[in-house]
C-alpha positions in Angstrom: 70.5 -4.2 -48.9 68.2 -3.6 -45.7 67.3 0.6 -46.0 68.4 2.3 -43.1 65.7 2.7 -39.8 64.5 6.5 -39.5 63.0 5.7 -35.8 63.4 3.6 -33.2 60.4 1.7 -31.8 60.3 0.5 -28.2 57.9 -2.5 -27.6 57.0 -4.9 -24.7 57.9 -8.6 -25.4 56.4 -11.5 -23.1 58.3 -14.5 -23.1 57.0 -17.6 -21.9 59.5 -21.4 -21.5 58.0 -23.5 -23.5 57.6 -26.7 -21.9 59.5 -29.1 -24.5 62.2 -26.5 -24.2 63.2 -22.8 -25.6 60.7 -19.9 -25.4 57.9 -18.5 -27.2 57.5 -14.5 -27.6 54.5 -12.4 -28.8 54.2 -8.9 -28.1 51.1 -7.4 -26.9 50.8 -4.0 -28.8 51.1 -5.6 -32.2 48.2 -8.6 -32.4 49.7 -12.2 -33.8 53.3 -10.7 -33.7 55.0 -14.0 -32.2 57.8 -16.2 -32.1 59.7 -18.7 -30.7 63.8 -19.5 -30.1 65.5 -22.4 -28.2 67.5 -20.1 -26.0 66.3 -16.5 -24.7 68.5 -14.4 -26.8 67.4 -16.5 -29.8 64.0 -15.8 -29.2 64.8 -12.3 -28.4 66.6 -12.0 -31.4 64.0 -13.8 -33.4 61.1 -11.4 -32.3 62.9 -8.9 -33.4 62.9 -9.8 -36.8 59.7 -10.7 -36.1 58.6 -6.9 -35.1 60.0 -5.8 -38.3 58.6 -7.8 -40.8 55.0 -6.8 -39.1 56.0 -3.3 -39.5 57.2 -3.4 -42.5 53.5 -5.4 -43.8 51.5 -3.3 -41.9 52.8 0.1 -43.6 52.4 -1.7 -47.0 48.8 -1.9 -46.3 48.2 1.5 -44.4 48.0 0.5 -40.9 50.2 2.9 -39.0 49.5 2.9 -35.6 53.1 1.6 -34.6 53.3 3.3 -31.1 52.5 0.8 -28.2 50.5 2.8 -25.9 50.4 2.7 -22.1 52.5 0.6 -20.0 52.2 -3.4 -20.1 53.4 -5.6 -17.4 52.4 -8.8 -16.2 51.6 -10.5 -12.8 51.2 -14.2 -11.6 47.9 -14.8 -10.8 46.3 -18.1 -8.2 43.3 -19.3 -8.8 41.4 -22.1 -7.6 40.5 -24.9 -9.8 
C-alpha cells in the first residue's frame, strides 16, 4: 500500500523525441533523474514515477534538498559548425 504524499512537489521536466521514436525525459533539479516513454504522456507518466522513486532514495540516505530552485526554461540555440 503506497503511504499517502504530505506535499506536493513541482519540478521542470525536459523532454526530448527520441530519434528511433517516443521521448526521453530528465529533470534538471534532480541530477540522473530520467526516463523514457514511447508516447508523451507515457513518458510523462513515466518520469513521474521516476521523480518519486529519487525522492523516496534520496530521503533514505539524507539528502533533502527537494525544492527545485529558480526558474528553468530552455531555448534553441544556432551555432555554426
Amino acid at each position: 500500500m503506497k503511504k499517502e504524499a504530505k506535499n506536493i512537489l513541482e519540478y521542470t521536466a525536459v523532454f526530448q523525441k527520441a530519434p528511433e521514436g517516443g521521448y526521453s525525459v530528465t529533470v534538471p533539479a534532480l541530477p540522473g533523474c530520467i526516463s523514457e516513454g514511447d508516447t508523451f504522456e507515457k513518458a510523462a507518466s513515466n518520469i513521474k514515477e521516476a521523480i518519486e522513486l529519487y525522492l523516496e532514495v534520496a530521503s533514505k540516505n539524507k539528502k533533502v534538498n527537494f525544492i527545485q530552485t529558480g526558474e528553468i526554461f530552455s531555448a534553441s540555440v544556432k551555432v555554426k559548425v
